[in-house]
C-alpha positions in Angstrom: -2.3 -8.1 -0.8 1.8 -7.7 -1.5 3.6 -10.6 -0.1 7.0 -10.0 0.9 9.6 -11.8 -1.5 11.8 -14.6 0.4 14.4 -13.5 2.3 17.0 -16.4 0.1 15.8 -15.0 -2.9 17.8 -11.8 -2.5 20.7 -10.3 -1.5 19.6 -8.3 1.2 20.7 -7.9 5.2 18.4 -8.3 8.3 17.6 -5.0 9.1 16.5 -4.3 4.9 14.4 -7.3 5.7 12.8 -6.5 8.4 12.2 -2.9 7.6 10.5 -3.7 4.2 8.2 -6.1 6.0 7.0 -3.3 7.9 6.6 -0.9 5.3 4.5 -3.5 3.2 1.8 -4.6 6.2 1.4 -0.5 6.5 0.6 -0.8 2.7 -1.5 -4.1 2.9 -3.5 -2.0 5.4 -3.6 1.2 3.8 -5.0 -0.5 0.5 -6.8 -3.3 1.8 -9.3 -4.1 -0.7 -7.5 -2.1 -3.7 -7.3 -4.7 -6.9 -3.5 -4.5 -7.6 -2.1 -5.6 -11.3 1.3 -7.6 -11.1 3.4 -4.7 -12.3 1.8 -2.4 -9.5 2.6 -5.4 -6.7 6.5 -5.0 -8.0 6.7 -1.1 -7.9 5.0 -1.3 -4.3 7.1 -3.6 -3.4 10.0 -1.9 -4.8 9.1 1.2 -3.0 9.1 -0.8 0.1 12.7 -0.6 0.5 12.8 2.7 0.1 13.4 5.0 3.6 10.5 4.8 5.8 9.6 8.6 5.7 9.0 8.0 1.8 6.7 5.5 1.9 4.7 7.1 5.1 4.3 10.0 3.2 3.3 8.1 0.4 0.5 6.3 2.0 -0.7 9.6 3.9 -1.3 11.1 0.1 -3.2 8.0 -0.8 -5.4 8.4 2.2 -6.4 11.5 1.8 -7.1 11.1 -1.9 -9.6 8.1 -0.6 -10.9 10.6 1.6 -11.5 13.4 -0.8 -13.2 10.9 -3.3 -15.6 9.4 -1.1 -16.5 13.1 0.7 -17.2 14.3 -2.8 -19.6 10.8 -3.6 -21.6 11.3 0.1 -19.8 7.4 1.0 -17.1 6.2 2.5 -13.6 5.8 0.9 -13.4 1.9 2.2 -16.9 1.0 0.0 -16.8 0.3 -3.5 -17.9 2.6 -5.9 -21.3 0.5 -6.8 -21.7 0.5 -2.7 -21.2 4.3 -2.4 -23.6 5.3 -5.6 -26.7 3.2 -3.8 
């Protein structure tokens, strides 16, 4: 799960604040589940500040790669693959 960075541990306004926390719960829920490395956590994070369209756009591509994926195994995209292959 990314966890927003303190608010005093950065130089950013209110609004950059708040915007990013949105953008990361629509990635928390888009990739619930999803094993993240640290270095992936930063970039996501990262992105999160990024214009909202970006990131929406971003998340649709995931989703429909999930969907593809699990269409082509006969599961579903929120199952593991061991769950999926049963």
């Amino acid at each position: 799960m990314l966890k927003q960075p303190e608010r005093g541990s950065r130089n950013v306004n209110d609004f950059f604040y708040e915007m990013e926390g949105r953008q990361l719960q629509k990635m928390n829920k888009v990739l619930a589940g999803v094993e993240l490395t640290k270095a992936e956590e930063r970039t996501l994070i990262w992105l999160a500040g990024w214009e909202e369209s970006t990131v929406d756009h971003l998340l649709s591509v995931i989703e429909k790669a999930a969907r593809i994926r699990a269409d082509k195994r006969g599961g579903y995209a929120h199952k593991s693959n061991r769950e999926s292959e049963k």
